[in-house]
N, C-alpha and C positions, 0 to 999 in steps of 0.2 A: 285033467292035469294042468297046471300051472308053472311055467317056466321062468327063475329070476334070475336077473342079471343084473349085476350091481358096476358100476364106473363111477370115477371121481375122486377116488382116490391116491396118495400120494405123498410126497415130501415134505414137510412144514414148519417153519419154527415156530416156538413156542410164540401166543399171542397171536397167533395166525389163524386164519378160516377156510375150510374146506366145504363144498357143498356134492355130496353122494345121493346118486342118482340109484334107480330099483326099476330095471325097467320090468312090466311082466307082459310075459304071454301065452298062448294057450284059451285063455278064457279071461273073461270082464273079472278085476278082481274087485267093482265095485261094493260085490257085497262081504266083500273077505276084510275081517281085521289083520291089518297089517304093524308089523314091528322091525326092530333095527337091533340086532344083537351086536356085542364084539367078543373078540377072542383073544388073547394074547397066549403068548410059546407057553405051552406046561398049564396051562388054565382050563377050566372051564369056561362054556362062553356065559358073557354075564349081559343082562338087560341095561336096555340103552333109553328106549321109546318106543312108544305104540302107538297105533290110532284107530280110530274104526272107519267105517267102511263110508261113512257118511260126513266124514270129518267132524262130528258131531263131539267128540272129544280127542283128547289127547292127554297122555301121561308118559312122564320121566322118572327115571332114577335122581336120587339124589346127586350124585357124583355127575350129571351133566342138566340139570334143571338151570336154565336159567342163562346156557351157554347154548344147548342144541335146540332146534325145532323142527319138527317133523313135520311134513304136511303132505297131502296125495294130490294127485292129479286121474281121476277117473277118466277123463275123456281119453290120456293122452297112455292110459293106465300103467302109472310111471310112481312110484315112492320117492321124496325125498329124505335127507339130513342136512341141514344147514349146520356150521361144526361154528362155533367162533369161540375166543379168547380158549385158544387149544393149549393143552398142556401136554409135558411128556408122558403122565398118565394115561395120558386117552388114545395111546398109541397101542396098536390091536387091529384084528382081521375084523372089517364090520360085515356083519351078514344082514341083511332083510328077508324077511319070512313073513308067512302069509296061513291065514286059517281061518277057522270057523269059529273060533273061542280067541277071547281076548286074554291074554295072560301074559307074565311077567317069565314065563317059564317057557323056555328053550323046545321043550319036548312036547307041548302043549301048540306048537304049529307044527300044519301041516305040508308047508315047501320052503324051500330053502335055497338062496342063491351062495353061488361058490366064494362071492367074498370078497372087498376090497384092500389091498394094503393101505393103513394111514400111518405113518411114521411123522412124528411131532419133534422134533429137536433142542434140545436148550439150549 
């Protein structure tokens, strides 16, 4: 089992940067592909960013290419989100989740942390 725990998140106006941490534990999730979902009220949750286990890529959604970047830290086995020029779109519950399969798809991991609030303001 693998236990996540997400911090970092917060208040922000627009044009602002937030950086969300993923802490995990239970077990090394070096060999687990890792992602960053969000949620907002009455939604489904929608894809943010991924990466694999070896940092060896990484991929985004259109709607935060270019703003966000993910990166891992295996030793300290710990997920980021780097958030910058935030908008009040991107305001939503962000989740990190972790599995054996890389995909863009919610259901498609295997653990799931309970979630950070990011609220962006204009």
């Amino acid at each position: 089992q693998v236990q996540l725990v997400e911090s970092g998140g917060g208040l922000v106006q627009a044009g602002g940067s937030l950086r969300l941490s993923c802490a995990a534990s239970g077990r090394t999730i070096s060999y687990l592909h890792m992602a960053w979902f969000r949620q907002a009220p009455g939604k489904e949750p929608e894809f943010a960013a991924a990466i694999s286990g070896s940092s060896a890529w990484t991929f985004y959604a259109d709607s935060v290419k270019g703003r966000f970047t993910i990166a891992r830290d295996n030793a300290k086995n710990t997920l980021y989100l780097q958030m910058n020029s935030l908008k009040p779109e991107d305001t939503a519950v962000y989740h990190c989740a972790a599995g054996d399969r890389a995909s863009i798809f919610f259901n498609d991991y295997d653990y799931w942390g309970q979630g950070t609030q990011v609220t962006v303001s204009s």
